[in-house]
N, C-alpha and C positions, 0 to 999 in steps of 0.2 A: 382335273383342271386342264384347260388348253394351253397350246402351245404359247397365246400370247402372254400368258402367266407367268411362264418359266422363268423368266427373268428378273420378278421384280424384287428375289431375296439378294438378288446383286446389290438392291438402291439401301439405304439406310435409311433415310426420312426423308418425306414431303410437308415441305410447307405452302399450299396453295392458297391463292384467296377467292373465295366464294364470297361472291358480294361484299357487306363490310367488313368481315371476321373472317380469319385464317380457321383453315383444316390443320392440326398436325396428328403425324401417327408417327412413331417412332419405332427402329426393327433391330433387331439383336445379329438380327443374318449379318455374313460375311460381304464386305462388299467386293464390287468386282477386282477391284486394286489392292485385295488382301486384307484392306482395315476395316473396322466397324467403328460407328457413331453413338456418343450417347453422351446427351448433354442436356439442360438443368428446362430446353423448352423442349424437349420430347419427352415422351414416357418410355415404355420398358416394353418386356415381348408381349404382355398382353395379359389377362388377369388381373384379380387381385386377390388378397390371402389377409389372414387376422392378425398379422402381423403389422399391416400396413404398408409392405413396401408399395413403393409407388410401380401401378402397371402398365403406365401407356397410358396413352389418349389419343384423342383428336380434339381439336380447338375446332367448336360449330357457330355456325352461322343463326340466324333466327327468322321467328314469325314476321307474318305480315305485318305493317306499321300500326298504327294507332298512339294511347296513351302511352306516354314513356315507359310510366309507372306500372306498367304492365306489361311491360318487357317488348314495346314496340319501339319504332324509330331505329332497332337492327339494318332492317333492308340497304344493303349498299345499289347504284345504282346498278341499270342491267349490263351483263360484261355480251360483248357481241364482238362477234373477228371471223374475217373467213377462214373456212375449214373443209371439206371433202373427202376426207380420209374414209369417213364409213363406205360411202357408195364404191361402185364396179369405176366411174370415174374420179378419179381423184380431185376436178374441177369442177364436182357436180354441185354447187354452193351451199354448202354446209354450214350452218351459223352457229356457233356457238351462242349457250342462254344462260342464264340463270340459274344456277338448280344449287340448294344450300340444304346440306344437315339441317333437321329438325331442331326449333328451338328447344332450349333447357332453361326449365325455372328450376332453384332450389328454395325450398322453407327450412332455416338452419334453426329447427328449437332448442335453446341453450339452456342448462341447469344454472340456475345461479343462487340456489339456496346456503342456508348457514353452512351448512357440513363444508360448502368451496374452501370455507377460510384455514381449511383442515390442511395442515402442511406437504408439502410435494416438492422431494428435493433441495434444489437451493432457497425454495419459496413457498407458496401455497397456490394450493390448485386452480385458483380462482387465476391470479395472475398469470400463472401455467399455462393454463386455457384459453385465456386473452392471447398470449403472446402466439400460438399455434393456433387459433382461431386467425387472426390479425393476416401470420404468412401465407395461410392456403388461401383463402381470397384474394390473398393480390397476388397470388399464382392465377387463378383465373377470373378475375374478376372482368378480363374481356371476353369470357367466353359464353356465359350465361347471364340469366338475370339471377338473382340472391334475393331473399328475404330474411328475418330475425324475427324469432318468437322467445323471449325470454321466461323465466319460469323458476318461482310466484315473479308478479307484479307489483305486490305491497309485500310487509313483512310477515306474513304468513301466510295463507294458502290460496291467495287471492289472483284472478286473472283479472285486467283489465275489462267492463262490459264494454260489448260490441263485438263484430268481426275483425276488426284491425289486427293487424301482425303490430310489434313493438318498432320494426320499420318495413316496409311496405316494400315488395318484391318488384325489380327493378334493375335497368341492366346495370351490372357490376358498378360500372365507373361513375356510379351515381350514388348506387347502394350501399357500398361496398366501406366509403370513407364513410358514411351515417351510420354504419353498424357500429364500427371502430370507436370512432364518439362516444358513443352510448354503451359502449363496453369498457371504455375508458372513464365513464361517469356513473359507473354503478358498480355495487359493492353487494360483494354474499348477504343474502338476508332471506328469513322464514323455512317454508320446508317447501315439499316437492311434490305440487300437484303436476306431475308428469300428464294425467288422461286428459285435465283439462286444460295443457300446453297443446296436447296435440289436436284434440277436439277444436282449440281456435284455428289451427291449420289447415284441419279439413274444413271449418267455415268459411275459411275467406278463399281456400283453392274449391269451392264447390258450388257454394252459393251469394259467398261475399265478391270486392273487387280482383280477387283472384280468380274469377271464377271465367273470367275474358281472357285470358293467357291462354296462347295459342301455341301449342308442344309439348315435350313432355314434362311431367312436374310430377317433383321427387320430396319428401323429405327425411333429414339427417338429425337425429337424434343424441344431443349429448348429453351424457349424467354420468355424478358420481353418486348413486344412491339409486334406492327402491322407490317405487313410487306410493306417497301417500295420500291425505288432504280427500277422503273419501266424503264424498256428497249424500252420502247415507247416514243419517245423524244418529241411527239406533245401531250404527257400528259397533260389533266391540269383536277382539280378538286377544290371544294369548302373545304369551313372549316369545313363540316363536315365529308369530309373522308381525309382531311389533316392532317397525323398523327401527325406533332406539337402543331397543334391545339388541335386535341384530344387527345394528352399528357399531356396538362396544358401549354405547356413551349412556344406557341405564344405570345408576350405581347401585352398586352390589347387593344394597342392602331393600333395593327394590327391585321385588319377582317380575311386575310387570310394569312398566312406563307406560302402555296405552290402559288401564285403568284409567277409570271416571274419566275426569274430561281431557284427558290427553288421548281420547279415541281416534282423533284425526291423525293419528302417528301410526294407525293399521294399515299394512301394507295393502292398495290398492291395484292388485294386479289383475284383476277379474276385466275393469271398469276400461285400466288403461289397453290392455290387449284388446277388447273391442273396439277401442278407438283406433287401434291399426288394424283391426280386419274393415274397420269401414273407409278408411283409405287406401285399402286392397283394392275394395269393392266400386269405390272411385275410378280407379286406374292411375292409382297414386303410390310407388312401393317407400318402403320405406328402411333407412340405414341406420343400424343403433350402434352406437359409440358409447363403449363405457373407459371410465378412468378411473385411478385407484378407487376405493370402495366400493366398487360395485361386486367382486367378489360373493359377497352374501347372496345376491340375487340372481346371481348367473342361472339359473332356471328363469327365471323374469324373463333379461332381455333376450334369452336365447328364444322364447315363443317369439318375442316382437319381434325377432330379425326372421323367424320360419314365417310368421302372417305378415311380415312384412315385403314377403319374397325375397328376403336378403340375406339368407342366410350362409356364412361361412364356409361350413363344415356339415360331417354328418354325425359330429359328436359335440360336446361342449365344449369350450365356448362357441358358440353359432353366431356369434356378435362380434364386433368387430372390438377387440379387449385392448387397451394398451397399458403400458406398463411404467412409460414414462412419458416427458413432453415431446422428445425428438419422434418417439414413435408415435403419438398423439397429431404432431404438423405431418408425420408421411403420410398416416393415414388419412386424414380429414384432404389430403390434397390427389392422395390415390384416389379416393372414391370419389370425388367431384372430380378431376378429370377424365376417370372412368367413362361419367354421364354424356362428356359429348361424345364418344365413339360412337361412328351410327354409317350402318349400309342404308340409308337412309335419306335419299337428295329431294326436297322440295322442291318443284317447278313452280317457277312465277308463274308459268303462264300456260293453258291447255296447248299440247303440240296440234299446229296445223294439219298435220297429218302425222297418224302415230305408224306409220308404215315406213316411217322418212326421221326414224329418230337412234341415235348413238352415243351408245357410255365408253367413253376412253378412260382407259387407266394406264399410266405414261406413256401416254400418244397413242396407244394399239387400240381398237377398236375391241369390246368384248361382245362375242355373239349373243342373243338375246335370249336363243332358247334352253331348254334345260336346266338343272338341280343345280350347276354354278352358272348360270348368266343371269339375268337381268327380268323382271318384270314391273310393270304400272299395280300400286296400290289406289282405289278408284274410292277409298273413304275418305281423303282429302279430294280439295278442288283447289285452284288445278291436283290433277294425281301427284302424287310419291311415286320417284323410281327406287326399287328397290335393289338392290344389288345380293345377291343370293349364294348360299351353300357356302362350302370351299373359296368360293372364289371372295365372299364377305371377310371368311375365316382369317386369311391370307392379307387382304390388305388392311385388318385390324392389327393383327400382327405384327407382319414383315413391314409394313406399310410401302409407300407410292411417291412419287413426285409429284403427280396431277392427277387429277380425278374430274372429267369436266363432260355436258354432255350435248350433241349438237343437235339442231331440227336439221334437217333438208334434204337428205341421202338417205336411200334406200336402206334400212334396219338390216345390217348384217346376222343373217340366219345360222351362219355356219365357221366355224374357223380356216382363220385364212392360209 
């Protein structure tokens, strides 16, 4: 790392604005006055773990404008100020631009079958759920857009037809109270077609009206159960991949609960794992959250978080497990703030001249070349600047007070 690095475990946190959304990143480092910072709008040094504690973040900016409902209408207007720091002159007019973290969509598919009303604590998991659902959104519900897929839709293993999400992905402050609603007006009911929760997900981010959302798009996975509701009607299986059975809730005096026609109670984990390799294959990863019962299947979700690129650990659980509600709101708010950290800056606009362009990170100028400086991603238009190596590592971390980048001076090649 260069020299102009050195300093930035002195800062504790930056809160910059990039157009109409704040950056934060929050840092465990010492500051220069001997204290450190850590407080309920920053995150932590960086990571996340199955525990859930919460790891940092940064609060991102978004896509270019369009439908709301697709997570446009982000764009704040362009920030512009003179500047000259990069160049050999200091008054060589350097204009600060636009350049904003990569928007985040999330698809939140929510369990909301019978087994919810299964007690948890001072209450039931259902309520549980809601209440730590409810807090991590309105932790960020400015930072990204959100959607809701809930799962079944009727009382038993039924999805709504169509591509629709249960509420349609949108920036937070829109979304965010119609989730709430409609989690506050709906009650545990049927069983757990988990594959075709997620199957809707990948149709409306793929080929339905999510399929216009511009950045990255994620979805987070919650259940307390195995998945069942298999679309194969000549189903049949034993009691040991009969999710009644392996709930507790067969009685005794029956070997197997998915005999005859309770076959839809065969655990479907074939069906639903393919549905997160095909939002792999998307460019969609995917975060699986379990809450009490899912114990039986921890083989389950641990594939869905290794194909969903999301996995924990190199052992079991690989999913992200909680154990009660307070660790249920860490986690659900670690992982979604996670998603906006990003070396990562969107340009509004092609640089006039990309021989004449500089990324500052608290005021210093970062050189452009080599494994920790800077280069243009040329699969967006305008480009991504990216910011690289070590030097990424570091203001994820430690985090920065400013991050901003100018057209007009000469691209510093070398440390100054």
């Amino acid at each position: 790392m260069n020299g102009n690095m050195r300093d930035l475990c002195a800062r504790s946190v930056f809160l910059t604005s990039l157009g109409a959304l704040g950056w934060a990143l929050a840092s465990g480092c010492s500051g220069s006055n001997g204290g450190t910072r850590n407080d309920d709008n920053s995150g932590g040094s960086g990571g996340m773990s199955s525990s859930g504690a919460d790891s940092g973040g940064a609060d991102s900016g978004g896509a270019a404008g369009g439908d709301p409902s697709l997570g446009g209408g982000f764009m704040g207007p362009d920030v512009s100020g003179s500047g000259g720091a990069g160049g050999e002159d200091g008054n060589c007019g350097g204009q600060q631009v636009d350049a904003q973290p990569r928007q985040v969509h999330l698809v939140l598919v929510l369990d909301r079958s019978e087994s919810m009303t299964k007690s948890w604590g001072d209450s039931d998991r259902w309520t549980m759920t809601k209440g730590a659902v409810g807090a991590a959104l309105d932790a960020i519900q400015d930072r990204m857009s959100i959607g809701l897929q809930l799962f079944p839709t009727d009382a038993h293993c039924g999805i709504e037809a169509g591509m629709d999400l249960s509420v349609a992905v949108a920036p937070g402050d829109t979304s965010v109270p119609a989730i709430k609603r409609l989690l506050d007006a709906t009650a545990p009911d049927g069983a757990t077609p988990t594959a075709d929760a997620l199957e809707r997900a990948l149709q409306y981010l793929t080929v339905g009206a999510g399929s216009a959302l511009e950045g990255d798009r994620y979805v987070l996975l919650a259940t307390d159960g195995g998945p069942n509701c298999s679309d194969d009607p000549g189903l049949t299986c034993d009691a040991a991949t009969c999710t009644t059975n392996m709930d507790g809730d067969c009685p005794a005096v029956v070997a197997n609960c998915c005999a005859g026609a309770a076959a839809d109670a065969c655990l479907d984990d074939a069906r639903t794992v393919e549905q997160v390799k095909a939002l792999s294959a998307a460019g969609i990863r995917t975060f699986v959250v379990g809450i009490p019962g899912t114990s039986a299947y921890a083989a389950v979700l641990d594939q869905l978080a290794v194909e969903g690129g999301t996995a924990t650990a190199e052992s079991s659980p690989r999913y992200f497990e909680v154990v009660d509600a307070a660790a249920l709101g860490e986690t659900l708010t670690g992982i979604t703030r996670d998603l906006v950290r990003s070396c990562e800056l969107a340009l509004r606009a092609e640089p006039p001249d990309r021989a004449k362009v500089n990324v500052f990170i608290d005021d210093e100028v970062l050189p452009k070349p080599g494994d920790d400086g800077w280069d243009y991603d040329d699969s967006t238009t305008p480009p991504t600047i990216v910011i690289k190596g070590a030097t990424c590592e570091h203001v994820k971390s430690a985090g920065a007070e400013s991050v901003r980048v100018e057209f007009g001076c000469p691209t510093v090649e070398a440390p100054r």
